[in-house]
C-alpha positions as CSV (number, residue, x, y, z in Angstrom):
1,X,10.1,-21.7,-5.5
2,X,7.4,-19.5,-6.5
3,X,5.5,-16.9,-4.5
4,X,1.8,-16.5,-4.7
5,X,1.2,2.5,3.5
6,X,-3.3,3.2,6.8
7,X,-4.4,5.2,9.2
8,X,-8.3,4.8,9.8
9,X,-9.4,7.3,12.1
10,X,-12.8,6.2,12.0
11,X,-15.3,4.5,14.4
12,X,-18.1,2.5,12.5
13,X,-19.5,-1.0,11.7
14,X,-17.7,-4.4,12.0
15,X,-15.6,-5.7,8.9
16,X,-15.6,-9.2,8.2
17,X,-11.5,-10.5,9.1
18,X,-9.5,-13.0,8.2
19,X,-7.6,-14.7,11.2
20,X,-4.3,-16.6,12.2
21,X,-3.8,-20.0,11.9
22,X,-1.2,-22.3,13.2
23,X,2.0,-22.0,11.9
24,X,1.8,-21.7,8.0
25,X,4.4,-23.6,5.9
26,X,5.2,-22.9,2.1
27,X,6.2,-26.2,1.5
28,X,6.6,-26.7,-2.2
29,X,3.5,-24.5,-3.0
30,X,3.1,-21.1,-4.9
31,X,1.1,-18.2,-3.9
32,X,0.4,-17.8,-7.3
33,X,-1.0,-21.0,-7.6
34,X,-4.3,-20.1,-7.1
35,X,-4.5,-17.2,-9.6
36,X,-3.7,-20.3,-12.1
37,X,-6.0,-22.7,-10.6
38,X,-9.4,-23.2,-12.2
39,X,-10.6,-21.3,-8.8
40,X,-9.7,-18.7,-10.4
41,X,-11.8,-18.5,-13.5
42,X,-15.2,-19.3,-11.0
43,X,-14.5,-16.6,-8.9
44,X,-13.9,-13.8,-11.7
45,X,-17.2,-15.0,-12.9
46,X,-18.9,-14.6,-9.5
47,X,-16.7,-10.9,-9.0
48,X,-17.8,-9.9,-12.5
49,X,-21.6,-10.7,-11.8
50,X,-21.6,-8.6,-8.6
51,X,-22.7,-5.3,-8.8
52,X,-20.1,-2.5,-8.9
53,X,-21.3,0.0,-6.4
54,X,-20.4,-1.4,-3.4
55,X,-19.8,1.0,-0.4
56,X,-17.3,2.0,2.5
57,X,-18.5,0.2,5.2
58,X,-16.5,2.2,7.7
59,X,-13.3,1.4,10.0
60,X,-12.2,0.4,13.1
61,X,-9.4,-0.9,15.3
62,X,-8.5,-4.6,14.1
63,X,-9.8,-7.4,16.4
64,X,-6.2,-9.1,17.6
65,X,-5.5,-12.4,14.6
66,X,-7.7,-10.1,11.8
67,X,-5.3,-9.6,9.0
68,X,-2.7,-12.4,9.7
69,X,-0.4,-11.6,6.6
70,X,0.4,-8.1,8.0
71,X,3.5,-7.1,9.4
72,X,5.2,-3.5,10.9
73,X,8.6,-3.0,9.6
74,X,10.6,-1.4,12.7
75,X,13.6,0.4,13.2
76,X,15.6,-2.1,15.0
77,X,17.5,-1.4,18.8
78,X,14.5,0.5,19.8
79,X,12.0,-2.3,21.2
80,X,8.6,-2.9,20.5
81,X,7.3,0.4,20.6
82,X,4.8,2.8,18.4
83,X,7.9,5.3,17.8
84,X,10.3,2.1,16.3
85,X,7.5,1.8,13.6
86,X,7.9,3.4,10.0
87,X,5.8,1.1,7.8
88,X,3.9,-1.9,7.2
89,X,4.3,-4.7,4.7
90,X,2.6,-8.6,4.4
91,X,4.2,-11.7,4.7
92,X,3.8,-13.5,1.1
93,X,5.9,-16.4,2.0
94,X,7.3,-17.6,5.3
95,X,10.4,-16.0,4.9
96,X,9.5,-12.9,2.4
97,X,7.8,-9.5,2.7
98,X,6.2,-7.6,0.5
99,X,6.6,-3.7,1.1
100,X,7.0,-0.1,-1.0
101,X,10.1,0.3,-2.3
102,X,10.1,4.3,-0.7
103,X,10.1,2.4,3.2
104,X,13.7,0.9,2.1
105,X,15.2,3.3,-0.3
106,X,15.4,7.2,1.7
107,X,17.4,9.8,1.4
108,X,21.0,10.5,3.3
109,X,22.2,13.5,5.4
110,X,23.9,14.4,1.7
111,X,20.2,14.4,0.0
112,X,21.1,10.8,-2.1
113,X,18.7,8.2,-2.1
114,X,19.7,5.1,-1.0
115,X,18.9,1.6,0.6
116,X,18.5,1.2,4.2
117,X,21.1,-1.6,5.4
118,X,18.8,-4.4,6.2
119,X,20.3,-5.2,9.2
120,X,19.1,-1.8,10.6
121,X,15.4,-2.9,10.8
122,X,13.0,-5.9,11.8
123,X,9.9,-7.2,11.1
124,X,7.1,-7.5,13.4
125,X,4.7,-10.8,12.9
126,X,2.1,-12.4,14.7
127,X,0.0,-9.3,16.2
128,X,-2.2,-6.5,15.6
129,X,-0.6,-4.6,19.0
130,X,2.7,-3.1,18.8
131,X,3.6,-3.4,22.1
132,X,6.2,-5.4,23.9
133,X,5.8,-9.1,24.5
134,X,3.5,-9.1,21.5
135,X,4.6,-10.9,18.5
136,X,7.9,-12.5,17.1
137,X,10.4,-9.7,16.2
138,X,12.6,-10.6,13.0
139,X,16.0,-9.9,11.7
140,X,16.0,-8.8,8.0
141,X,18.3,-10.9,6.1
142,X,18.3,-9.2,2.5
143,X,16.1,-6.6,0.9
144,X,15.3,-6.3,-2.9
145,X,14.5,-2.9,-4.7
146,X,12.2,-3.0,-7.7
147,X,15.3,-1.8,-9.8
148,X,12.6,0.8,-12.0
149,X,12.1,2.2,-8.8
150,X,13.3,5.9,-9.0
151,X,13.6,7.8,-4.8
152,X,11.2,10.8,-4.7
153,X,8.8,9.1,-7.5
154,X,6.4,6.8,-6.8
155,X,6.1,4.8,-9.6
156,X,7.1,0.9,-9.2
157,X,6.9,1.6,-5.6
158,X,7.6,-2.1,-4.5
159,X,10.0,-4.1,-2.7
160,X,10.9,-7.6,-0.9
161,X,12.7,-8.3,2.2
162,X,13.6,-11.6,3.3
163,X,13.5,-12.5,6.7
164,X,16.5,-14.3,8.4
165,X,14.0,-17.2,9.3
166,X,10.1,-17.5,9.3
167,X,7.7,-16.7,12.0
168,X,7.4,-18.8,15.5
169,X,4.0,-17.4,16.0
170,X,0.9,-18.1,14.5
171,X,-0.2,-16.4,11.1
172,X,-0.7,-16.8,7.6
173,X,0.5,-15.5,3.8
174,X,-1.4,-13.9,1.6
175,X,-1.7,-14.3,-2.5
176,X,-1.0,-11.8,-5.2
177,X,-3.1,-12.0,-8.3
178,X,-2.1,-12.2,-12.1
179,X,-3.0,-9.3,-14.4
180,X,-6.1,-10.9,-16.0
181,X,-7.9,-11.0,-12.1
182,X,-5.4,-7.8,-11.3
183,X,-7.9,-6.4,-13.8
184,X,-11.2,-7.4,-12.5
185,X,-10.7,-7.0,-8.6
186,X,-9.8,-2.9,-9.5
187,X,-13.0,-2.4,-11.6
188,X,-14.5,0.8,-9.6
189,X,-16.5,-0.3,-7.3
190,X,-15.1,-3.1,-6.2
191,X,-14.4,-3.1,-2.0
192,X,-11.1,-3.6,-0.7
193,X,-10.1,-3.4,2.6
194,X,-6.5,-1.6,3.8
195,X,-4.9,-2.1,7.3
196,X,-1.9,-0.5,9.1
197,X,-0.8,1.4,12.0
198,X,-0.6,4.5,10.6
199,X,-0.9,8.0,12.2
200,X,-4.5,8.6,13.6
201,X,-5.8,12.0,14.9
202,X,-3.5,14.3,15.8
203,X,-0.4,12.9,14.3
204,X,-0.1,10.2,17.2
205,X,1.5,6.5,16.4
206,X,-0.9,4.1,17.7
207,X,-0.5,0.4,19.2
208,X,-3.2,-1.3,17.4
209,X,-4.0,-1.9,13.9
210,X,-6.7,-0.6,12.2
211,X,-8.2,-1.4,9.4
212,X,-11.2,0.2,6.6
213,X,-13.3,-0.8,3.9
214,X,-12.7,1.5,0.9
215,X,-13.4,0.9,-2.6
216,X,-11.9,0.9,-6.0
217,X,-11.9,4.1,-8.1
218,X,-11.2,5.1,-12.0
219,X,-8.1,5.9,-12.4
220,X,-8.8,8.4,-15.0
221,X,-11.4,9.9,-12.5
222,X,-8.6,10.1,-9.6
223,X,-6.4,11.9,-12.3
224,X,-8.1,14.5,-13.0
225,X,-8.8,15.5,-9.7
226,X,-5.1,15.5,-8.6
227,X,-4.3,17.1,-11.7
228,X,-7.0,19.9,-10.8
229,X,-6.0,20.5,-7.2
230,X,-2.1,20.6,-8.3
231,X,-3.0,23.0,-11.2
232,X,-5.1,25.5,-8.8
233,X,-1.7,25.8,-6.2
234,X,0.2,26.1,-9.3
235,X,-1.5,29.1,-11.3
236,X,-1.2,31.2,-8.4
237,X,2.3,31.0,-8.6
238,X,2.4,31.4,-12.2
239,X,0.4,34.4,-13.1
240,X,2.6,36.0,-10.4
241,X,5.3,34.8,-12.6
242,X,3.8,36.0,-16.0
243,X,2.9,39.3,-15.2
244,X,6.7,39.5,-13.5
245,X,7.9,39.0,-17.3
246,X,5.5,41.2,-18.8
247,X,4.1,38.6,-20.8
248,X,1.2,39.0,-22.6
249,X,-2.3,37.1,-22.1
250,X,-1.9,34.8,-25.2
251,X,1.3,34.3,-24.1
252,X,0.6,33.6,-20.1
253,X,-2.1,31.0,-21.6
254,X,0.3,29.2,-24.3
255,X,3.0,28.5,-21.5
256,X,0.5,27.6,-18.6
257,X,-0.7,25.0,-21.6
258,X,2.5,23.7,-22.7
259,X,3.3,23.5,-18.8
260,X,0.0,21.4,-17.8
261,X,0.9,19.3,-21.3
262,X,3.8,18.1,-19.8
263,X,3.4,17.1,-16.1
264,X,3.2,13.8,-15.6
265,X,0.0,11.6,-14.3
266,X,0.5,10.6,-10.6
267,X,-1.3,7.4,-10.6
268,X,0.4,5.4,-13.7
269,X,-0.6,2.5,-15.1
270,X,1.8,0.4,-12.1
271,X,-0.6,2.1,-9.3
272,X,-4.3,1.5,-8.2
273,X,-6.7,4.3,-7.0
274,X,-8.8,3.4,-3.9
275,X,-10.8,5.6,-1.5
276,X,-14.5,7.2,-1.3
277,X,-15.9,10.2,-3.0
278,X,-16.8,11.6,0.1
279,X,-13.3,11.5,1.4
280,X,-12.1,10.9,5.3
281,X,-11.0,7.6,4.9
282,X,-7.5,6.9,3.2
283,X,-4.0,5.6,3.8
284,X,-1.5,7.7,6.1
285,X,2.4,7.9,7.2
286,X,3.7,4.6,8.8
287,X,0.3,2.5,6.7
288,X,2.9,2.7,3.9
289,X,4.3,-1.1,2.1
290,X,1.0,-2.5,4.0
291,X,-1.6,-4.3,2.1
292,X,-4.4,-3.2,0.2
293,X,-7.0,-6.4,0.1
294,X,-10.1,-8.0,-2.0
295,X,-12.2,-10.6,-0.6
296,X,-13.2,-12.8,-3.5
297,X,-15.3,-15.6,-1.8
298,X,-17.7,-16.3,1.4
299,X,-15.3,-18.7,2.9
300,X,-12.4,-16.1,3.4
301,X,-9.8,-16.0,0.6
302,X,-7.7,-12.1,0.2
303,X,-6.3,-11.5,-2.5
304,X,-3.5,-8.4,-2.2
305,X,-4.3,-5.9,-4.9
306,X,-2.0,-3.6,-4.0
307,X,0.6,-1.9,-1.7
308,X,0.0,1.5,0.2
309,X,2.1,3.4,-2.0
310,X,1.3,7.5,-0.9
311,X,-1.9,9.5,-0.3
312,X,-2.1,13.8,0.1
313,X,-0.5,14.8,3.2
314,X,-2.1,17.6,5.9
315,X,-0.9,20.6,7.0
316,X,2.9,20.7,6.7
317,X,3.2,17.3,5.3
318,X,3.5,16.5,9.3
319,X,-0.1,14.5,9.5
320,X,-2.5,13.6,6.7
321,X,-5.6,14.9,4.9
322,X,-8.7,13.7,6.8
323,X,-10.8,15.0,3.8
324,X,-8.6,13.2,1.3
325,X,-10.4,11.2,-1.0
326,X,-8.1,8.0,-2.3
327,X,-4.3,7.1,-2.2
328,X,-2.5,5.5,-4.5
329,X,-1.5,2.0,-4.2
330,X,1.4,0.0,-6.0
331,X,-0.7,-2.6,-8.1
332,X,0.9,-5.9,-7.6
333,X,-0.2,-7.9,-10.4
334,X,2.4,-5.9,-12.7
335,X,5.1,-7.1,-11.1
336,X,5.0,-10.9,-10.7
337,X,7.9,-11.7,-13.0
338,X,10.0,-9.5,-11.2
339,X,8.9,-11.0,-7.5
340,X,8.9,-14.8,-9.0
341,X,12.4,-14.3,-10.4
342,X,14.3,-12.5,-7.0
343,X,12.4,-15.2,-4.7
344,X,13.7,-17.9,-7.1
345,X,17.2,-16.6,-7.4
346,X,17.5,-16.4,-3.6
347,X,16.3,-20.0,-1.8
């Protein structure tokens, strides 16, 4: 059968939601199947009419049934609770989840990076409250690693878990587009909304969900600003270094080049760059593997662009940046051979 990380501490205006349903069933139907449908081809016309600049709207706590696809991973023997959640992921069939491949694969006491054992965690369906008595908590039966997936770097930052049965309570799935409407839904501009229980002011692990309307930005553009913040922390520590060695100016300047030439770019062509230029709104610790989300008609249909992947951290790494502008987000229409294949292989 085929298959089709946010803290918003924000008040401000209402968001349109989607909400549960009765129990979904996959039947014999792909998520993918509407990405292939003729559907498809209206509604990239309709996107690709729209004009660009569309706005953050703001963010809010989620109404309870907004967002029925998302899920809280949680650390399992320790209840329902704020503390036993690490991340967030969305349900893209009845028995598989869709997360970031760094919420699975950690480092030991020995610095290694490994995966988690499965049976270590559960998934938390059915509610927008992390509380107890809320939702149906389920066993992890398997989890799948993008195998490109490298610990400490984020690129291919995506994973699967299959749950050891599907959901008894009511919600829905969610779809995953191909590349050709990948492309269009992450033209800058373009609003999507994320959702999560991240960490809200003051580092604390909140009960409900929240969720914000952020919007697509250039890649290129995010780029350059990460690469300008990195390279201002960095030159301090370097001219210390070159007037340690006695080097001389032309010298200095040739290795600070041939330094910058060769750091990497931290949002590759696998991630997507979403956020406001005026910052304050963007995705936070415990919001990571949840999804990032494009509306693409009146009567209600998400599409999941993308999966909280990492943002800028605050002070001490501990909370995160209030003033951040964007966070990167795994871009999930690179990867649909790869999720087809592992759901196919394991019935």
């Amino acid at each position: 059968m085929k298959f089709a990380a946010v803290l918003v501490a924000l008040a401000g205006l209402g968001l349109g939601t989607a909400t549960a349903q009765d129990f979904s069933a996959d039947g014999s139907a792909s998520p993918f199947a509407w990405a292939e449908s003729g559907e498809k081809a209206q509604h990239m016309e309709e996107k690709a009419a729209e004009d660009s600049g569309s706005r953050v709207i703001g963010g809010e706590v989620a109404d309870e049934g907004a967002w029925p696809w998302q899920v809280a991973l949680m650390i399992k023997g320790k209840g329902v609770t704020p503390q036993a959640h690490f991340c967030g992921g969305s349900l893209v069939l009845d028995q598989w989840v869709l997360t970031a491949a760094h919420c699975v694969h950690m480092q030991d006491p020995q610095g290694q990076y490994r995966d988690i054992n499965p049976q270590a965690i559960q998934v938390l369906a059915g509610t927008n409250t992390i509380a107890e008595g809320q939702g149906d908590l389920i066993d992890v039966a398997a989890l799948y690693r993008f195998p490109g997936y490298v610990g400490g770097v984020f690129d291919n930052d995506i994973a699967l878990l299959k749950l050891a049965r599907a959901p008894q309570v009511p919600y829905q799935t969610i779809k995953i587009p191909d590349a050709e409407l990948g492309d269009l839904l992450e033209q800058p501009g373009v609003t999507t909304t994320v959702t999560g229980w991240g960490l809200i002011d003051g580092g604390e692990h909140p009960e409900d969900m929240r969720q914000a309307d952020i919007q697509m930005l250039p890649r290129d553009a995010c780029n350059q600003a990460l690469m300008e913040a990195r390279a201002e922390v960095a030159a301090k520590g370097f001219v210390f270094a070159a007037k340690t060695f006695g080097l001389t100016p032309e010298d200095a300047q040739g290795a600070w080049e041939e330094l910058v030439s060769r750091a990497p770019i931290p949002i590759s062509e696998n991630m997507i760059c979403s956020g406001t230029y005026e910052g304050g709104k963007t995705a936070c610790s415990g919001d990571s593997g949840g999804p990032l989300v494009v509306k693409v008609n009146d009567e209600g249909l998400y599409i999941q662009a993308g999966v909280v992947s990492w943002g800028l951290s605050g002070e001490g790494g501990k909370n995160c940046n209030e003033q951040a502008k964007f966070s990167a987000y795994t871009r999930t229409a690179n990867y649909l051979e790869w999720l087809n294949g592992i759901i196919a292989a394991n019935p």
